[in-house]
C-alpha positions as CSV (number, residue, x, y, z in Angstrom):
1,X,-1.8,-12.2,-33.4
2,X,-2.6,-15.7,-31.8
3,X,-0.4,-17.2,-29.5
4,X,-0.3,-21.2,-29.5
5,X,1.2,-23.3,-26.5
6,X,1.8,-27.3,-27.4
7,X,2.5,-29.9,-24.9
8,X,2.0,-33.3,-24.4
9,X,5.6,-34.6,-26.1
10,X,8.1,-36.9,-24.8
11,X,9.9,-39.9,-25.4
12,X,8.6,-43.7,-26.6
13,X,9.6,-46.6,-28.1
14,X,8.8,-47.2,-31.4
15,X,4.9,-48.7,-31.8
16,X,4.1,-46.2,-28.9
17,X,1.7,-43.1,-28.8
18,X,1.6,-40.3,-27.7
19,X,-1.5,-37.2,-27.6
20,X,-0.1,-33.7,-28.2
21,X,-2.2,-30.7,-27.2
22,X,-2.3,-27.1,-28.6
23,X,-4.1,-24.3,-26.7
24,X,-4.8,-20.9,-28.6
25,X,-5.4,-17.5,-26.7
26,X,-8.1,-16.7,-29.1
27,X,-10.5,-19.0,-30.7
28,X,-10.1,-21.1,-33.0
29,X,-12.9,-20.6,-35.4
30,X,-11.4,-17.0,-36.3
31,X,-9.2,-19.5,-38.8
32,X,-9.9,-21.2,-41.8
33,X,-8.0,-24.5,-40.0
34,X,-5.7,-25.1,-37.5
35,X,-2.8,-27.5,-38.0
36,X,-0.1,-29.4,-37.0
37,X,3.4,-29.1,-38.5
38,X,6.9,-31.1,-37.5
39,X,10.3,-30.0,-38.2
40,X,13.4,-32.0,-37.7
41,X,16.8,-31.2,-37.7
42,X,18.8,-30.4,-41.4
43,X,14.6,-30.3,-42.7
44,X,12.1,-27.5,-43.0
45,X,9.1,-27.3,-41.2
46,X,6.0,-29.4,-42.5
47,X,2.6,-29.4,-42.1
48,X,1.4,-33.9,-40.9
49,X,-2.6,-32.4,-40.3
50,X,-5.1,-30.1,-40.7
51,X,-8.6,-29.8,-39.2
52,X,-10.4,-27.0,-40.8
53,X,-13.0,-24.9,-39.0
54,X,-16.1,-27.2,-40.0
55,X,-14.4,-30.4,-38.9
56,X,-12.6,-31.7,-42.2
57,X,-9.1,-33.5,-41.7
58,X,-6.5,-33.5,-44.1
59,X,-2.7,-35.4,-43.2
60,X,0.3,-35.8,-44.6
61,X,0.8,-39.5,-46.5
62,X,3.6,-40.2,-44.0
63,X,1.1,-40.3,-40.9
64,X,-2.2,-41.3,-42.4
65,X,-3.4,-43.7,-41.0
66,X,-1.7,-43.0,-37.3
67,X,-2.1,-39.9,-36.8
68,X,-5.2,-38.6,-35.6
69,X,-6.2,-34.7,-35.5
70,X,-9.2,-33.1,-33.6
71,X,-10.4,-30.1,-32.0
72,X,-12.4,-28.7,-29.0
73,X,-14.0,-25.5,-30.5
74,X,-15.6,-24.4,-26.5
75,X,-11.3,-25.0,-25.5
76,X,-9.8,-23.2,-28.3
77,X,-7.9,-26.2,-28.0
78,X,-6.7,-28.4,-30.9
79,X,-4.9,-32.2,-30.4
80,X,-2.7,-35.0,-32.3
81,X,-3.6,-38.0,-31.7
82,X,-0.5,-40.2,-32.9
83,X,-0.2,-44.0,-33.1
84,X,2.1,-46.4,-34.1
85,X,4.9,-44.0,-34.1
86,X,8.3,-44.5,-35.9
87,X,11.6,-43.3,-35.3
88,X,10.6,-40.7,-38.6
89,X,8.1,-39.5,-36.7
90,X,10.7,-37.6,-34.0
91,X,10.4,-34.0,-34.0
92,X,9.5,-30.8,-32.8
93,X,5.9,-30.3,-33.4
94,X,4.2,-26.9,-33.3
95,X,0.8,-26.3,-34.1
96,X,-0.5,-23.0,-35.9
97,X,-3.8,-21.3,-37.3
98,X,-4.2,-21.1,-40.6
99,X,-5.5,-18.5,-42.6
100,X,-5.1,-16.3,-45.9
101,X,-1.7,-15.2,-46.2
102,X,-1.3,-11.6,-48.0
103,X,-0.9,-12.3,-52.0
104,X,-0.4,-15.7,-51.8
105,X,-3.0,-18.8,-50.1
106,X,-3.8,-20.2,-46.8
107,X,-0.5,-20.9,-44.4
108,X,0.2,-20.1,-41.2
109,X,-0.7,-17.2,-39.2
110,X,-0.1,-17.0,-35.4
111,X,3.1,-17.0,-33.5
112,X,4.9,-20.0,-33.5
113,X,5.2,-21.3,-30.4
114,X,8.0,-23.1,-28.5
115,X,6.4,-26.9,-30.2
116,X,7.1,-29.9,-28.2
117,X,9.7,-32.6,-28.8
118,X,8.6,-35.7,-29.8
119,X,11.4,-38.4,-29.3
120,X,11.2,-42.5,-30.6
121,X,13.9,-44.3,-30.5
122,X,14.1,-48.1,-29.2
């Protein structure tokens, strides 16, 4: 099963940015996408973006626009690019592959990693 380390989190001030990176121990293109999800506390875990393995992006509504997701195919490496952030926006985010899951459709298929907290506040 992949394995997926995320860095890159911290704290800023509302309007900041910060670039989160995701490193798999297998490569990426073994997936139909790889993705980034958030969770905060009391809320379940959501997917913000998506990049699939020929380069298409999808996002969530709430970060179109600010977020930004891209891949290095050569890294196994994936990033989140995120701008403008908003005091919403703090989480843990965790990034995943995503493939078939059995009898139902694509979701996530690696180990979930440790994610990386992502804190805005003024």
């Amino acid at each position: 099963q992949v394995q997926l380390v995320e860095s890159g989190g911290g704290s800023v001030q509302p309007g900041g940015s910060l670039r989160l990176t995701c490193t798999a121990s297998k490569s990426i293109l073994d997936f139909n996408a790889m993705g980034w999800y958030r969770q905060s506390p009391g809320k379940q875990r959501e997917l913000v973006a998506a990049v699939t393995t020929g380069g298409a992006t999808t996002y969530a509504d709430s970060v179109k626009g600010r977020f930004t997701i891209s891949k290095d195919n050569a890294k196994n490496t994936v990033y989140l690019q995120m701008n403008s952030l908003l005091p919403d926006d703090a989480a843990v985010y965790y990034c995943n592959a995503i493939g078939q899951l059995p009898g139902s459709g694509l979701g996530p298929v690696g180990s979930w990693g440790r994610g990386t907290q992502v804190t805005v506040s003024s």
